[in-house]
matplotlib code that plots the C-alpha trace (Angstrom):
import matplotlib.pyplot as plt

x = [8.0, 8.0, 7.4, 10.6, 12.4, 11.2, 11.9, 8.6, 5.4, 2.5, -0.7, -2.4, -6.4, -8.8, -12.5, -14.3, -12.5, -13.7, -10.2, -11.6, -12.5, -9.5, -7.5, -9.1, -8.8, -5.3, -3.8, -2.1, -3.4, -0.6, 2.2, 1.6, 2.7, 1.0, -2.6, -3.6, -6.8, -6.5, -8.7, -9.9, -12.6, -15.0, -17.6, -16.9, -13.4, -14.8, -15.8, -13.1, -10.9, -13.3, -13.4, -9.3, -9.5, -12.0, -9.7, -7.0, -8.9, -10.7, -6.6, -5.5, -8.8, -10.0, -13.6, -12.9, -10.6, -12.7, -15.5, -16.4, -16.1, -19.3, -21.2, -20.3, -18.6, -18.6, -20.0, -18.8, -15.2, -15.5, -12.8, -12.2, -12.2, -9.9, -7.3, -7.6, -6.7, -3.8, -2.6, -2.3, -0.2, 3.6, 4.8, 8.5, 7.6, 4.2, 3.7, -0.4, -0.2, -2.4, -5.2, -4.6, -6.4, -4.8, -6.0, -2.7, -3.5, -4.2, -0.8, -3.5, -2.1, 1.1, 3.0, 0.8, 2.4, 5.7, 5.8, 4.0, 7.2, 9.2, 7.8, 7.5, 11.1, 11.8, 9.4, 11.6, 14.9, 13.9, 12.3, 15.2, 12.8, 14.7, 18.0, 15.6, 14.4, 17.3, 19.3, 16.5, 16.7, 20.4, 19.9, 17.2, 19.3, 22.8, 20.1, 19.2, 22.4, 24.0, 20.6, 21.4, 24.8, 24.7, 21.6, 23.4, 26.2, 24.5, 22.1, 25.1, 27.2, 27.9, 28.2, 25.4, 23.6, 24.8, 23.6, 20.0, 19.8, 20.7, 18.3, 15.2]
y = [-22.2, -18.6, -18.4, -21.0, -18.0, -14.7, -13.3, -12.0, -13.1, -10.7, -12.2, -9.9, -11.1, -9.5, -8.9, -10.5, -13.4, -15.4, -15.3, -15.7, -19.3, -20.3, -18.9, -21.3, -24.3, -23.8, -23.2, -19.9, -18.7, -20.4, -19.1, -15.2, -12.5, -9.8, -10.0, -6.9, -6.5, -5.0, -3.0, -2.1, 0.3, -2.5, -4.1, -7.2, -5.8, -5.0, -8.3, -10.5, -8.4, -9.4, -12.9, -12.9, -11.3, -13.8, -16.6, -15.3, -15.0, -18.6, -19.9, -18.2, -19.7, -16.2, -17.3, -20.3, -20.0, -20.6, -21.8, -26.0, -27.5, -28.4, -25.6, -23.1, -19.9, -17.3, -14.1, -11.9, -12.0, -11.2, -13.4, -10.7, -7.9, -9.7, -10.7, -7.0, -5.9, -8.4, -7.1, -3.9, -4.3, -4.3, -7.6, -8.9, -12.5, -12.7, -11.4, -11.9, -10.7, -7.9, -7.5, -4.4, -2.7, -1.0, 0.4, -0.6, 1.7, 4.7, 4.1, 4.4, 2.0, 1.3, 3.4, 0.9, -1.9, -0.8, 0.3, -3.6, -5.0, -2.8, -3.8, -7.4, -7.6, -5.5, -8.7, -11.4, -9.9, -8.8, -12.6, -14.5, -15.9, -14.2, -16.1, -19.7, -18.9, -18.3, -21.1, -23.6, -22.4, -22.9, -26.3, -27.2, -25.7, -27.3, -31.1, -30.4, -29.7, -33.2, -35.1, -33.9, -34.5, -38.3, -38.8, -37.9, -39.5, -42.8, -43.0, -42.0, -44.5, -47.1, -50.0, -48.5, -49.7, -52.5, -53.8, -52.6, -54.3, -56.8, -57.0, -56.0]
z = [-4.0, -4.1, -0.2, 0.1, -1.4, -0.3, 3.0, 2.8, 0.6, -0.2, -2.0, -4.1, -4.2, -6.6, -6.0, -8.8, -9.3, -6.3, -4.5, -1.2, -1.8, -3.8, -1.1, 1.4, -1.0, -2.1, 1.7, 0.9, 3.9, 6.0, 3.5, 3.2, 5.5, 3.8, 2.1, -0.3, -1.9, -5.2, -7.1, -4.0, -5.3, -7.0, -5.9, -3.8, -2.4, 1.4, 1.2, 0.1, 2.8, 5.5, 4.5, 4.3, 7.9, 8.7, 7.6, 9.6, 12.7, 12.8, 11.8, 14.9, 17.0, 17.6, 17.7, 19.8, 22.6, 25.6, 24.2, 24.6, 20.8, 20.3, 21.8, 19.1, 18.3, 20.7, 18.8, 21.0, 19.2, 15.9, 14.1, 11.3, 13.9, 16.2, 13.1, 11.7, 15.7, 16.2, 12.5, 14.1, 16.9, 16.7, 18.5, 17.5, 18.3, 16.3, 13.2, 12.1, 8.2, 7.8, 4.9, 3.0, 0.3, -3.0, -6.5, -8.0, -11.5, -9.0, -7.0, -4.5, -1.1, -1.9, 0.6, 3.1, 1.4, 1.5, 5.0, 6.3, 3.8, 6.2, 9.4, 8.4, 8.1, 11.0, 13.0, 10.8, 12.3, 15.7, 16.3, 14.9, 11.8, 9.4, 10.3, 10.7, 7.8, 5.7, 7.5, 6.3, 2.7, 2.7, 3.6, 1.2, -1.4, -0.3, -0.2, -3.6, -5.4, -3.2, -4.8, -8.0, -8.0, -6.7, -8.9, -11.7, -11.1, -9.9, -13.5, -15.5, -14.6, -17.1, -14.3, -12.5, -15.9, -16.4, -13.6, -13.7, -17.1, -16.3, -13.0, -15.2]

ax = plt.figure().add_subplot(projection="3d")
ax.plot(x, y, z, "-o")
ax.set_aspect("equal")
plt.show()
């Protein structure tokens, strides 16, 4: 829901809480532009950012783009590494979300947030997303208040009633 509103969505992930799994279970990974890694300075955090990166790499096919399906994964191309490359670069028609790291109660990473925000939106607009995107929310929105409207107008309808009663 919160992705059918936002331009952009950032996922904040913690260490200990096993995020990394969650995150592959609940299919967030297809949903957030930005990943951050809070409380970046425990135990746990270098890995959970690896795994993300990971994650992102295998979604993209990194690890198997020329290699036969059933022969394996070519570990020459480190998925993570490739993801975290790709995050890098600055393309305005493909935007892979990049996997930061932040120590929220130190302010420590949050001028690296704020400047991916940036960027992300400068991708959204250069690519035409940003107007796809909105356009699309415009209609969901304009669907739901019609569905409301003739549902409620449908189920309040004394005749409308009637006639279901009478039915059942």
């Amino acid at each position: 829901d919160v992705a059918k509103m936002a331009d952009s969505t950032v996922l904040v992930l913690v260490p200990e809480s096993g995020d990394s799994i969650q995150t592959l279970k609940a299919g967030v990974m297809e949903v957030a532009d930005i990943f951050v890694v809070n409380k970046a300075d425990r135990p746990g955090a270098d890995r959970l950012r690896n795994d993300v990166e990971l994650m992102l790499g295998l979604r993209k096919g990194v690890s198997f783009g020329n290699v036969p399906a059933h022969h394996g994964v070519d570990l020459k191309r480190n998925p993570a590494r490739a993801a975290r490359e790709a995050a890098a670069v600055e393309n305005p028609t493909i935007w892979t979300p990049p996997v930061m790291s932040a120590v929220a109660t130190k302010e420590e990473g949050i001028d690296a947030i704020l400047t991916a925000l940036d960027k992300h939106f400068v991708y959204l607009e250069e690519s035409g997303t940003l107007r796809i995107r909105r356009r699309e929310r415009m209609r969901e929105r304009v669907m739901d208040v019609v569905e409301r409207k003739v549902s409620d107008r449908l189920w309040k309808d004394s005749g409308t009633m009637a006639w279901l009663e009478e039915r059942l």
